[in-house]
N, C-alpha and C positions, 0 to 999 in steps of 0.2 A: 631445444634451448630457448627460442623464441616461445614457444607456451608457457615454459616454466617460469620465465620473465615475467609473463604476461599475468600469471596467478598472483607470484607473487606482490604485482603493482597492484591487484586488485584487493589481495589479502591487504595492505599496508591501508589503504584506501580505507575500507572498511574500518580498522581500526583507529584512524585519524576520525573519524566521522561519529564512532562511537563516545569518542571523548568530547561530549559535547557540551562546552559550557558558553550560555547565551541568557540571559535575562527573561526569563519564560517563567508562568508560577508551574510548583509541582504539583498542582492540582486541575494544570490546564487536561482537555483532550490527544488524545496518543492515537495518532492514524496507522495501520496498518495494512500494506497493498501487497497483496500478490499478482506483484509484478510481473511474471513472467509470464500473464494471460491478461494483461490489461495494456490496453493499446496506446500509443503515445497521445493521440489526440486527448485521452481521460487523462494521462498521468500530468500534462499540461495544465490541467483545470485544477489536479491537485496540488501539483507543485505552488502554483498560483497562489493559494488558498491560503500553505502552507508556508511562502513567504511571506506573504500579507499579515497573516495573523500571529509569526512568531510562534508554529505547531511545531509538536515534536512528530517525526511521520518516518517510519521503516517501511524501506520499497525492499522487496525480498524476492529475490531472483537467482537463479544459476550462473549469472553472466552481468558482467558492469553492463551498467547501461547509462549511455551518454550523456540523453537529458538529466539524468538525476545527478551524474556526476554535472554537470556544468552549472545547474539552478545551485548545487550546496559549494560552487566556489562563487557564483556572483551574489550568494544571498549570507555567505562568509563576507566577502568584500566589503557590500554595503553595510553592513553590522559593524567590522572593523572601524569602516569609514568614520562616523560617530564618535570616537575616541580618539585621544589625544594621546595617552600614553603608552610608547611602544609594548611594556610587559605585560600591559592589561590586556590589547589589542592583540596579541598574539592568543594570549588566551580565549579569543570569544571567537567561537565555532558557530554554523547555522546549525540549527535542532534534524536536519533532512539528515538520515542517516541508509545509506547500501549498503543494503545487508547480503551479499555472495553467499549462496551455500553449494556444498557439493554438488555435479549431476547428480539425477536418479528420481525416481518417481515420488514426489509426494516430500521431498526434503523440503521446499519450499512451505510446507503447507506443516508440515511439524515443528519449524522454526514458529511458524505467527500461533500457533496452539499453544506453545511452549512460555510465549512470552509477554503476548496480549494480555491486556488485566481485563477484569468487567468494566463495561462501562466505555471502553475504547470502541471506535469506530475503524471496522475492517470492509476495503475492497474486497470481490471474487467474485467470479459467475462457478466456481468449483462446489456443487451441490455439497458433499460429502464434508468440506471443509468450514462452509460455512454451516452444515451444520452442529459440527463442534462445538464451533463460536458463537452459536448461539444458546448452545447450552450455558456456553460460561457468561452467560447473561453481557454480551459485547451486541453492538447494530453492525449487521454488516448488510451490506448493497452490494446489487451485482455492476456489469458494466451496462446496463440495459436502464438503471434508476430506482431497478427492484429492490423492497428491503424484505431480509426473510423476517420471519419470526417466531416464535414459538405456535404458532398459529396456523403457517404455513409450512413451514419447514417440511412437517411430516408430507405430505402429497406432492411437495416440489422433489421429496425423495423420491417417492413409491413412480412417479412421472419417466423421472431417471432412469430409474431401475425398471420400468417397462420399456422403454428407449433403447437401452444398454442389450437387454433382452431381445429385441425385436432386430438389433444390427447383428446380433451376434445366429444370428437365424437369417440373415440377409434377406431379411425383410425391404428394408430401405435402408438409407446411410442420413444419419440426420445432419443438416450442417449447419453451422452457426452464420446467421445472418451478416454478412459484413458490416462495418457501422460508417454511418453517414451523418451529414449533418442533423437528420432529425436525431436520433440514437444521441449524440452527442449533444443535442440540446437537454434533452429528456434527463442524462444521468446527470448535469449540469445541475438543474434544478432541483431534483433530488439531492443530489451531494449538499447542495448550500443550504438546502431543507433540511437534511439528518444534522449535519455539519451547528448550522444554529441553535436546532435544540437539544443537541450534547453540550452547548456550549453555555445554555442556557440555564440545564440541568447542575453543570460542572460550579456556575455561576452563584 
């Protein structure tokens, strides 16, 4: 009974968040994170980013997650705050929107295919996903500060896919670096890199 509560507060959630009306133009940039591999110290930098400049940004995940929920009620709040009239003010949502999707492999990563236009800026270090999204002509970065590209993409797969190869013959087990302050500087600066010249481009 307690889970089924639980989805439901999450389902309603999402749908509140969906409904987003904020003074934002419709030709700003559209972030897209796949969240549920991107670690709180990043999703801080983007939330950040994303109250500052009034973005529109889908964190997409299997499970609510805190920070995002608490950034799209205090970045609701201040927005509100601004306005004087209660019917207006109730209508102005912040653009942060959680997006919950089923468990199960790869939902996460079918939702930002599905929805992402070109031209939006997508989170992941998920090789396979972002190379999708870069088909669909989208910048996406990993959590490292990497941006793939048409250029790279192909070898950062074939790398994969020798990796993947080599664990499944228990060669070695590869494991992802923990991230630290350097790591976090690095994606920092890339994100506010790609982040400007989408913004640039959008401009």
């Amino acid at each position: 009974m307690i889970q089924a509560m639980k989805m439901s507060w999450m389902i309603n959630f999402r749908m509140v968040s969906n409904a987003t009306k904020v003074r934002y133009s419709k030709d700003m940039i559209e972030l897209y994170i796949d969240a549920d591999s991107c670690p709180k110290p990043l999703r801080a930098i983007i939330l950040k980013a994303v109250t500052n400049r009034n973005l529109k940004a889908f964190f997409v995940a299997d499970r609510l997650l805190k920070d995002v929920r608490q950034a799209y009620e205090e970045h609701t709040a201040l927005l509100r705050s601004a306005v004087e009239q209660p019917e207006e003010r109730r209508m102005i949502k912040s653009p942060i929107t959680m997006i919950v999707v089923e468990s199960g492999a790869d939902q996460a990563d079918r939702w930002i295919v599905d929805h992402a236009p070109p031209d939006s800026l997508a989170i992941t270090r998920d090789i396979i996903l972002a190379d999708m999204l870069v088909k669909k002509g989208i910048t996406v970065l990993d959590d490292r500060g990497n941006v793939f590209t048409n250029e790279n993409i192909a070898e950062r797969l074939s790398l994969r896919n020798a990796m993947t190869t080599l664990r499944e013959y228990g060669v070695f087990a590869e494991k992802h670096k923990p991230i630290g302050p350097k790591e976090i500087r690095e994606f920092s600066a890339a994100f506010d890199r790609e982040l400007a010249k989408a913004l640039k481009q959008k401009g």
